[in-house]
C-alpha positions as CSV (number, residue, x, y, z in Angstrom):
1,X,-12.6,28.3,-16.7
2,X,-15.2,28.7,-14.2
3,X,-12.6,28.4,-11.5
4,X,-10.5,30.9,-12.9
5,X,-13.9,33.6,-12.8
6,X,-14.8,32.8,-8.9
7,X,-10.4,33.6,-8.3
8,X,-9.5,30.5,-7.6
9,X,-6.2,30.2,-9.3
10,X,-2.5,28.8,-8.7
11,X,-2.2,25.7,-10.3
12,X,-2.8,26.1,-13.8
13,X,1.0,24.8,-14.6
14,X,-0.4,21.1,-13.6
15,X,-2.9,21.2,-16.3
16,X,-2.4,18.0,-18.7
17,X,-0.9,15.9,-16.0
18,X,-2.7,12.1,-15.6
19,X,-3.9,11.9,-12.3
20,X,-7.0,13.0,-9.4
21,X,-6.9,16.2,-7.4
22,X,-7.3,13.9,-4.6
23,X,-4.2,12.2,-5.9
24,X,-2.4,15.2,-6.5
25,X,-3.0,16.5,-2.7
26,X,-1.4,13.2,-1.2
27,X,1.3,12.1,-3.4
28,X,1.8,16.3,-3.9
29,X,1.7,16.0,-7.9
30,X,5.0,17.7,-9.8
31,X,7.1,18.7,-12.6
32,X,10.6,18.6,-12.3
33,X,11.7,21.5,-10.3
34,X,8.3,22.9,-9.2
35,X,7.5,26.4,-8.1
36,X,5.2,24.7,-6.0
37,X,3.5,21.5,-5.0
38,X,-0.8,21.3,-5.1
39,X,-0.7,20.4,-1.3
40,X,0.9,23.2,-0.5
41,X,-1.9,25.3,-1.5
42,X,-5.0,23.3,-0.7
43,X,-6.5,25.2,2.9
44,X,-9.3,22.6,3.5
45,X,-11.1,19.4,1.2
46,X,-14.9,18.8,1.4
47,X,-14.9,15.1,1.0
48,X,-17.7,12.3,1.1
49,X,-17.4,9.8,3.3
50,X,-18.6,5.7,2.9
51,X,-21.2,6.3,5.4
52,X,-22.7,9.1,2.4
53,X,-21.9,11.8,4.4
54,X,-20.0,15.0,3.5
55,X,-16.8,16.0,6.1
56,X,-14.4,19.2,5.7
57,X,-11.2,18.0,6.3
58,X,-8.3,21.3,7.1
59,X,-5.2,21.1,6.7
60,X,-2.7,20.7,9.1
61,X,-0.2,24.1,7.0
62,X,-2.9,26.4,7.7
């Protein structure tokens, strides 16, 4: 996984579930009993706006 080269690691265990990363930030995307949820370990999002344009967005646990 090309991820996995550059170190970017942590939530492997979500592999197979249905869903968006963007999805999986908001509604926080689980098992039952999670170590962890995927928002918890998201720092910052580099999303595209309507307008075309592209906007960092940080989050507000870091």
């Amino acid at each position: 996984m090309k991820t996995v080269s550059m170190g970017l690691s942590g939530i492997e265990y979500h592999l197979g579930l249905p869903g968006t990363v963007g999805g999986a930030v908001v509604m926080n995307s689980k098992w039952t009993n999670p170590l962890s949820y995927v928002g918890d370990v998201v720092e910052s999002a580099l999303i595209l706006t309507r307008a075309g344009e592209f906007k960092e967005v940080k989050s507000r646990l870091f």
